[in-house]
C-alpha positions as CSV (number, residue, x, y, z in Angstrom):
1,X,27.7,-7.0,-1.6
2,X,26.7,-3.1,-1.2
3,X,23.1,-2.9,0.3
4,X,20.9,-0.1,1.2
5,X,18.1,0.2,3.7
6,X,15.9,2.8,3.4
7,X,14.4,3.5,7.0
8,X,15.7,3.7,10.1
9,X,13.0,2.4,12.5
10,X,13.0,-1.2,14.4
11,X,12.5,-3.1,11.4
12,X,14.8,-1.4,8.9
13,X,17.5,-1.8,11.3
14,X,16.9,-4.9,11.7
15,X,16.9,-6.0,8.4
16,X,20.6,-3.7,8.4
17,X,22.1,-5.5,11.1
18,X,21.3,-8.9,9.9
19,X,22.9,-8.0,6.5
20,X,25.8,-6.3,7.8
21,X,26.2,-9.6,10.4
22,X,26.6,-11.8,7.1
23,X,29.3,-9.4,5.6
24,X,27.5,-7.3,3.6
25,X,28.3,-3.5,3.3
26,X,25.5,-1.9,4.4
27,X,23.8,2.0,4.3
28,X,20.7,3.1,6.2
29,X,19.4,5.9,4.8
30,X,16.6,7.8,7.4
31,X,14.3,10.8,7.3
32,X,14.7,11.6,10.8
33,X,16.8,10.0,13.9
34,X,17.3,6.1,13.9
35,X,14.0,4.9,16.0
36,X,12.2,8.4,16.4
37,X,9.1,7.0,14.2
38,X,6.6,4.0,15.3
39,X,9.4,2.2,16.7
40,X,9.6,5.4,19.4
41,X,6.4,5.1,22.2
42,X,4.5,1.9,21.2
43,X,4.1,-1.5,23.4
44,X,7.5,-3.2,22.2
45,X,5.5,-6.2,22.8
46,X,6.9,-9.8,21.1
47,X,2.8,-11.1,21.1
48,X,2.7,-14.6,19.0
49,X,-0.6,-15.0,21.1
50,X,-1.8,-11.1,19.4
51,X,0.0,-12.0,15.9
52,X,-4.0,-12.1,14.2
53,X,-5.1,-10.1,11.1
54,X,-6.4,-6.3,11.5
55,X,-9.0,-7.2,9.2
56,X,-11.3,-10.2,10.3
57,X,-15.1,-11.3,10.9
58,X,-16.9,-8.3,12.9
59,X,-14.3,-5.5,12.5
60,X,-16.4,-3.7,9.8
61,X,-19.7,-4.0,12.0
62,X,-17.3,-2.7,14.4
63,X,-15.5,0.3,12.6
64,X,-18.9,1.7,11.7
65,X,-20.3,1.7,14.8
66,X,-17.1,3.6,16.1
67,X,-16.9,5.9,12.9
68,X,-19.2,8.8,14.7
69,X,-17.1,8.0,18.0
70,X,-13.1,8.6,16.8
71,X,-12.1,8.0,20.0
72,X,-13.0,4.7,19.2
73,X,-10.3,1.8,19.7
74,X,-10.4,1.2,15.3
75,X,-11.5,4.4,13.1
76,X,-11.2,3.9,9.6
77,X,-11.1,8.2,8.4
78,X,-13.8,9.0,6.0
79,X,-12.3,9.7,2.1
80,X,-12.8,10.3,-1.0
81,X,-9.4,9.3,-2.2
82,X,-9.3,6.5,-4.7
83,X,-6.5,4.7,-3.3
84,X,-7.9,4.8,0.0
85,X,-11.3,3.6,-1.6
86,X,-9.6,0.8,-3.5
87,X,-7.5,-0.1,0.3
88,X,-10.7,-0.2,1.9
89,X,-12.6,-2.8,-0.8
90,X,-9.6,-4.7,0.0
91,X,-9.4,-4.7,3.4
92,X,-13.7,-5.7,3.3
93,X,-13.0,-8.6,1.5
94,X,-9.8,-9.7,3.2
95,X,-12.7,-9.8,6.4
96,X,-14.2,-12.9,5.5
97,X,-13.6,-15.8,7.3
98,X,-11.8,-17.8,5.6
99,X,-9.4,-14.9,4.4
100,X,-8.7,-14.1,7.9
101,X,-8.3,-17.9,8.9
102,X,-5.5,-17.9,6.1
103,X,-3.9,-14.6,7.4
104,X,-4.0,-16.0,11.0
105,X,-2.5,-19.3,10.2
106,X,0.4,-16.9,8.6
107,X,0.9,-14.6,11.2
108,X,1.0,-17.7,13.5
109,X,3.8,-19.3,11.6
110,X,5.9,-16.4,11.7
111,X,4.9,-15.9,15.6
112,X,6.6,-18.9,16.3
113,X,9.7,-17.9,15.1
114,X,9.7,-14.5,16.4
115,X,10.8,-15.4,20.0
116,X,14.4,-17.4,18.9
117,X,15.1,-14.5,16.3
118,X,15.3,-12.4,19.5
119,X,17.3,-14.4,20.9
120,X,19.9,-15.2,17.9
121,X,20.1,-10.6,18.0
122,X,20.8,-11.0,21.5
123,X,23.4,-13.6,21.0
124,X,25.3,-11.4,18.2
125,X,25.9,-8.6,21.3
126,X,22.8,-6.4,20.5
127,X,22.1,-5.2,24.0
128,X,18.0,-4.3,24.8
129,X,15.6,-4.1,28.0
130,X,13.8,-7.2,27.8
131,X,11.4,-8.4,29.9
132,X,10.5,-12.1,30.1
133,X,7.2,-12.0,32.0
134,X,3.8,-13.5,31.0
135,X,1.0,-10.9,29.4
136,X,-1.9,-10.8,31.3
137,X,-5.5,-10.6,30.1
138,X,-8.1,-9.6,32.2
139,X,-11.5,-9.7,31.9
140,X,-14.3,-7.5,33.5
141,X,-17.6,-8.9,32.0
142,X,-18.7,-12.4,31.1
143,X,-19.0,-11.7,27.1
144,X,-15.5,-10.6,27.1
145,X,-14.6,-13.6,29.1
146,X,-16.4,-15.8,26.5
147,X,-14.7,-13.7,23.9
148,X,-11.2,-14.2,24.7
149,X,-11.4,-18.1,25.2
150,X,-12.8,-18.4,21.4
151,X,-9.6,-16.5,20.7
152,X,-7.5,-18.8,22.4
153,X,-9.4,-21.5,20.4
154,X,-8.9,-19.9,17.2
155,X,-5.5,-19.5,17.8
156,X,-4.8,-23.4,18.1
157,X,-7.2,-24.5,15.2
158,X,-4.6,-22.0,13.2
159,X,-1.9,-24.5,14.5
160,X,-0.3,-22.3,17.2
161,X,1.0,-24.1,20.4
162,X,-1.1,-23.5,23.5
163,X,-0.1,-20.0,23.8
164,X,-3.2,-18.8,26.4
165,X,-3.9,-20.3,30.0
166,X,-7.7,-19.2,31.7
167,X,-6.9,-18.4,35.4
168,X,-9.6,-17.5,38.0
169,X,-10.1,-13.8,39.1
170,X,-7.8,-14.5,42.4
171,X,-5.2,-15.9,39.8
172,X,-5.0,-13.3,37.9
173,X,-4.8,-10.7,41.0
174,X,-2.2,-12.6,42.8
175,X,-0.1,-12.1,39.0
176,X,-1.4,-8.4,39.2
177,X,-2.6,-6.9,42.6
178,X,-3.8,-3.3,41.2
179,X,-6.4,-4.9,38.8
180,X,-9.9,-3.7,39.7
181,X,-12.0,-6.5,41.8
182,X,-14.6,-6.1,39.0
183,X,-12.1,-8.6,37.4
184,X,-13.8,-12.1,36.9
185,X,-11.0,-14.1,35.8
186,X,-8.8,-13.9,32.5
187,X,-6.2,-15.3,30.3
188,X,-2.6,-15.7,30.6
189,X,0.1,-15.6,27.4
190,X,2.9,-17.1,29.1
191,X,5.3,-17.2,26.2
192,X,4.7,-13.8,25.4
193,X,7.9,-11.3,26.0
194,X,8.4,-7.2,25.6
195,X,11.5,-4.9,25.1
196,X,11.6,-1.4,25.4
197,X,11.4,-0.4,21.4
198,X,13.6,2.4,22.4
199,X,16.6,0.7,24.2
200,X,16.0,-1.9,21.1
201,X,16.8,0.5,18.5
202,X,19.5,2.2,19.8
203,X,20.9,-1.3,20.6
204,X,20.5,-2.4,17.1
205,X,21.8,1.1,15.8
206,X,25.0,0.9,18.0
207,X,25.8,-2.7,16.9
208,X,25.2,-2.5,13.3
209,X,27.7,0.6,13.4
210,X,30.2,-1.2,15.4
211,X,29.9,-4.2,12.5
212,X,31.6,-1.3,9.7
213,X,28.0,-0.2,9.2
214,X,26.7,3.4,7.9
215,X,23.9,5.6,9.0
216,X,22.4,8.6,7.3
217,X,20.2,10.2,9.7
218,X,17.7,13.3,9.1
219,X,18.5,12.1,5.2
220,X,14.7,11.9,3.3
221,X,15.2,10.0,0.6
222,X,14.9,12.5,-2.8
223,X,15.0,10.1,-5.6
224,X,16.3,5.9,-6.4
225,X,16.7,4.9,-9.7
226,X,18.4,1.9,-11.6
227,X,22.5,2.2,-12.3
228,X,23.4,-0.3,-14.2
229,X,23.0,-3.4,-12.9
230,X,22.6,-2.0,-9.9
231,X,20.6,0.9,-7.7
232,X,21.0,4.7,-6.7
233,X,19.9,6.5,-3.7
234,X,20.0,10.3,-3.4
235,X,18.9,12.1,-0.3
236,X,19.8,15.7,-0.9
237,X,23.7,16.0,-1.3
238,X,24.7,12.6,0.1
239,X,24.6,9.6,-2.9
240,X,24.8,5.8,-2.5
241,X,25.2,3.1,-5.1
242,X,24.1,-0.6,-4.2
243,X,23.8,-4.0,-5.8
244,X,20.2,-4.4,-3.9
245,X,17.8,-1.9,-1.9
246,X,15.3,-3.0,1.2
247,X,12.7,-0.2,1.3
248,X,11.5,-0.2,5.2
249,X,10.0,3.3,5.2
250,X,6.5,2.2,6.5
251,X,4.2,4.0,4.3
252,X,7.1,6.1,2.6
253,X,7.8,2.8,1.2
254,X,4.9,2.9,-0.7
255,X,5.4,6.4,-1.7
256,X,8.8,5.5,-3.5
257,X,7.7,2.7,-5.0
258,X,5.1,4.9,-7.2
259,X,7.7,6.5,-8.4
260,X,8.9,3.5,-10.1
261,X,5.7,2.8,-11.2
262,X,4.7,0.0,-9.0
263,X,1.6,0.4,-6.6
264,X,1.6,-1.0,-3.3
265,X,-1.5,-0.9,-1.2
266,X,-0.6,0.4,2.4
267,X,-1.9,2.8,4.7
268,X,-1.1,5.0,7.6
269,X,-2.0,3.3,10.7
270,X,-1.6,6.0,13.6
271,X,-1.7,4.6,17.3
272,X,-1.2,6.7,20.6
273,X,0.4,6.2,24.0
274,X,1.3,7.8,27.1
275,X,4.5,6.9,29.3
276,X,4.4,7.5,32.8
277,X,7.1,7.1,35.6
278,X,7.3,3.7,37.2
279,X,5.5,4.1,41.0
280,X,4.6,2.1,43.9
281,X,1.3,1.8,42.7
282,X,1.7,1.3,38.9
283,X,1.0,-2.2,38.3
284,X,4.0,-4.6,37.6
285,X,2.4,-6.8,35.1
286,X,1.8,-6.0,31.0
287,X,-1.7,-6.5,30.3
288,X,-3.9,-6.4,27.2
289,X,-7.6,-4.6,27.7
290,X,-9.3,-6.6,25.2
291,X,-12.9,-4.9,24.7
292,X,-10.9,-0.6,24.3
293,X,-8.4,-2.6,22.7
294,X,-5.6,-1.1,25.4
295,X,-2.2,-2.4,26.4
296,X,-0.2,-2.0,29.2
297,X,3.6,-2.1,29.3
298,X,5.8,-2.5,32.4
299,X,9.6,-1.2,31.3
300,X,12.3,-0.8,34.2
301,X,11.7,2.5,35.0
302,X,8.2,3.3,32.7
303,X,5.2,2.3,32.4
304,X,3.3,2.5,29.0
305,X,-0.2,2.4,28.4
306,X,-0.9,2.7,24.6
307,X,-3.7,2.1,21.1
308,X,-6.0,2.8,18.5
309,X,-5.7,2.3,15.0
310,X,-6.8,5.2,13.2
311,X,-6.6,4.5,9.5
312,X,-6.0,6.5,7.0
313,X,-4.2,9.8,9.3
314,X,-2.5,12.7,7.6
315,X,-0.6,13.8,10.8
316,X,1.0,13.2,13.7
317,X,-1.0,15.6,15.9
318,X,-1.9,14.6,19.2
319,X,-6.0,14.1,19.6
320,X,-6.3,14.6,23.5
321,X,-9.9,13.0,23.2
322,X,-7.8,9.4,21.9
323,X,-5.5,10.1,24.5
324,X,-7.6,10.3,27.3
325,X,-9.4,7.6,26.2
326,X,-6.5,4.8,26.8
327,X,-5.7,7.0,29.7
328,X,-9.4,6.2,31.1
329,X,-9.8,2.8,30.1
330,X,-6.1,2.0,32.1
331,X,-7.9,3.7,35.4
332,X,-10.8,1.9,34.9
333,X,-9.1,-1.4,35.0
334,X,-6.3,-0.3,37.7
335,X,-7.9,2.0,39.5
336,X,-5.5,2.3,42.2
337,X,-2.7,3.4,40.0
338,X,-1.7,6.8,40.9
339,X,-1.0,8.0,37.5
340,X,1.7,10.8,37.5
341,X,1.0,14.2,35.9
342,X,2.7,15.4,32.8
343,X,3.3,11.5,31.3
344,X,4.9,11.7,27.8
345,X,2.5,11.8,25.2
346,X,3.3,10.7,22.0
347,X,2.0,9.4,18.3
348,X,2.7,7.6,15.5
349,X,2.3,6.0,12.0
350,X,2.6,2.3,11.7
351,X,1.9,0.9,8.2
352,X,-0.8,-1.6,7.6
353,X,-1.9,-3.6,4.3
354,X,-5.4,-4.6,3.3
355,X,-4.8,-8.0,4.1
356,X,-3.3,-7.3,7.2
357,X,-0.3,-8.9,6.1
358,X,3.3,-7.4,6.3
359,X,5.4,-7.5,2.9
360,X,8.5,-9.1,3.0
361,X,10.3,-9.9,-0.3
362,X,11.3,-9.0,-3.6
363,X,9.4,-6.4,-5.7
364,X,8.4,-8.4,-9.0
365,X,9.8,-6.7,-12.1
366,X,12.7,-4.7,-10.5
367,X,15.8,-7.0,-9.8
368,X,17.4,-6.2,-6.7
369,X,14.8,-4.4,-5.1
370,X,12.8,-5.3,-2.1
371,X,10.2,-4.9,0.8
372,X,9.5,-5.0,4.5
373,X,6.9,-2.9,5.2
374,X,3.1,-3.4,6.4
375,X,4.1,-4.8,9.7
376,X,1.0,-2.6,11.5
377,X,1.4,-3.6,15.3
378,X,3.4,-6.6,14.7
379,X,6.8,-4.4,14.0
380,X,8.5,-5.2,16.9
381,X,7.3,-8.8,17.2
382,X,8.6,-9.7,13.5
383,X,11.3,-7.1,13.1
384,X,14.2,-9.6,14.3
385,X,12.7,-12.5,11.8
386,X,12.3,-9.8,9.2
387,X,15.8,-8.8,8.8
388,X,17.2,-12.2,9.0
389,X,14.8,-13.5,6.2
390,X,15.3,-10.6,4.0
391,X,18.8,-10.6,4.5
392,X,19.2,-15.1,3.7
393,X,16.7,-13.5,0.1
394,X,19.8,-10.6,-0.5
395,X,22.5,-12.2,0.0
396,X,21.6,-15.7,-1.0
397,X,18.6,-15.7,-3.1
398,X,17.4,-18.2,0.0
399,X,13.5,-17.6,0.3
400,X,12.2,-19.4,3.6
401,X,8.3,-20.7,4.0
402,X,7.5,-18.3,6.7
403,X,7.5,-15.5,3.4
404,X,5.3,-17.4,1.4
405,X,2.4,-15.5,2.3
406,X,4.1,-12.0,2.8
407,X,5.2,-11.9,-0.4
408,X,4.7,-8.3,-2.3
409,X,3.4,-9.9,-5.8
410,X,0.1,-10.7,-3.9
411,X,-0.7,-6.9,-4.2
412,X,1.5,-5.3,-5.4
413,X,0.5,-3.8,-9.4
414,X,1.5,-1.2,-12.3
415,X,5.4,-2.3,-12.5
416,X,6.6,-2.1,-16.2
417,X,3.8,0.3,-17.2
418,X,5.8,3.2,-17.9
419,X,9.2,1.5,-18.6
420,X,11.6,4.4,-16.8
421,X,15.9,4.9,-17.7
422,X,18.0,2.5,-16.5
423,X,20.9,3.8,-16.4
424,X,22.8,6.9,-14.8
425,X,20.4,6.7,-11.6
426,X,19.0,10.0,-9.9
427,X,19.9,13.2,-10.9
């Protein structure tokens, strides 16, 4: 079976290297380099204990209150647009409670299979940095204390396993000794794991090549189009037929889509980091910074300190005032780290539905076209369970529990309204 994936980031390869390990003949069609787009600078953290809905009770009280401060951990951008308006009456409504008890009880499910789908990519040869070392989550204040063990009580009436642990303030500084000794104790995600997105892409890249695979880098996609009973992609000069297409674009994905006639509600999510050199006093220890909504990474030579979730961005221009805002809120909890100068700044779009909800699965109306997309922070956390799912749906018209919820016909709308050719693809 001929498949192409269009996108090249953690996901998209993924999903290309779990088809091409089941036999299938595979082409990755991406805009840029393999990896160079979300996948490039953020945490690379495999979280089931931060796998929770954007959208929930409280994050609209919040996103106001941080709407005249954009250097605010969430900013949703002020617009007109009528997409964006209709996202956003979406997203409010997808913030009740018992919405985002649904969503969580999802992402959960899926959580719990993340960690052994890293493990099966491992097992295939894919080579990563991965780091199996607890996630720490420190607390400065006694609200935020009190706020992080409802969270860990939320999380097992969702049916999660015991994922967090409280531990004192001397616990948590024997795990991490530069933590500030305003610390007052903490949680600990013990399960939780991290890979350098980076090392994980071009791991994924270089085994899904080695399996027969192609690649098409710096190749935007122009134009896909029914051939037959099959698909066409164009991207310039360069042509590909398959039997089925995974559109893994991020936002793009939504872009090509409409040109097919079928809306799907996502939005640019744009988060920030900065990587700095690994030092003697850079702490050794990932850690979350619940209340600025920070994390911390700890690679083998690297350390990462990276958020916000700015919805809605046009750009990928650096905003010095977001980036000196994670930058202060890691000093303020670390205040021995000696942060080098001149750390490597970077930003980028992740995708994020109204729901909060990644979709995963087929696009209703248009046979042999699918989705996996809407991932928001959760890419690297789901991408390994994402390919192999999409991939048993391809190849095997197999559809597993875990995509119940993720599937694309809860949102997506406007397929068959303006019936296009279906034969002869892209011109």
């Amino acid at each position: 079976m001929k498949v192409i994936v269009v996108g090249g980031g953690a996901v998209g390869l993924c999903v290309a290297e779990a088809l091409t390990s089941r036999g299938a003949e595979v082409t990755v069609f991406e805009r840029d380099r393999c990896g160079a787009g979300a996948s490039a600078g953020n945490a690379g953290w495999i979280t089931p204990s931060l796998a929770v809905p954007v959208p929930g009770p409280g994050v609209i009280g919040e996103s106001l209150r941080w709407l005249v401060n954009p250097s605010g951990p969430l900013w949703i951008r002020p617009t007109l647009s009528p997409e964006m308006l209709g996202w956003v009456a979406r997203f409010v409504a997808s913030c009740r409670r018992s919405a985002y008890r649904r969503g969580l009880a999802a992402l959960q499910q899926a959580a719990a299979l993340a960690g052994p789908a890293f493990d099966r990519l491992a097992a295939r040869g894919v080579g990563f940095e991965l780091h199996d070392a607890p996630l720490l989550y420190p607390a400065f204040e006694e609200p935020e204390l009190e706020h992080l063990s409802r969270v860990a009580d939320e999380l097992l009436a969702a049916g999660a396993a015991p994922l967090l642990e409280r531990i004192s303030a001397a616990e948590i500084r024997v795990f991490e000794p530069a933590l500030s000794e305003r610390t007052i104790g903490g949680l600990i995600a013990r399960v939780d794991r991290r890979v350098r997105p980076e090392s994980l892409c071009d791991g994924l890249k270089r085994a899904f090549v080695a399996g027969g695979g192609e690649v098409l880098e710096r190749s935007p996609v122009d134009a896909l189009g029914r051939d037959g009973s099959g698909w066409i992609v164009a991207s310039g000069s360069a042509r590909r037929r398959g039997d089925a297409i995974v559109l893994a674009g991020g936002v793009a994905s939504a872009g090509l889509l409409a040109k097919l006639g079928a809306r799907l509600p996502i939005v640019a999510a744009k988060g920030y980091s900065r990587t700095y050199p690994s030092e003697e006093t850079a702490p050794r220890q990932a850690l979350y910074l619940e209340t600025p909504k920070v994390a911390i990474s700890v690679f083998n030579d690297a350390v990462r300190v990276s958020g916000t979730l700015e919805l809605g961005a046009r750009g990928l221009g650096l905003s010095d005032r977001r980036l000196r805002a994670i930058t202060a809120a890691a000093q303020q909890a670390l205040p021995a780290w000696r942060m080098a100068p001149g750390p490597r700044d970077w930003a980028g779009m992740r995708s994020l539905s109204p729901d909060g909800l990644p979709f995963i699965g087929p696009v209703p109306g248009l046979a042999g076209l699918h989705v996996a997309a809407g991932h928001a922070t959760l890419g690297i956390t789901l991408a390994p369970l994402t390919g192999e799912l999409v991939a048993d749906l391809v190849l095997q018209g197999r559809s597993s529990g875990a995509l119940a919820s993720f599937d694309p016909a809860r949102a997506i709308g406007g397929y068959f309204k303006r019936p296009r050719a279906t034969t002869g693809g892209p011109r």
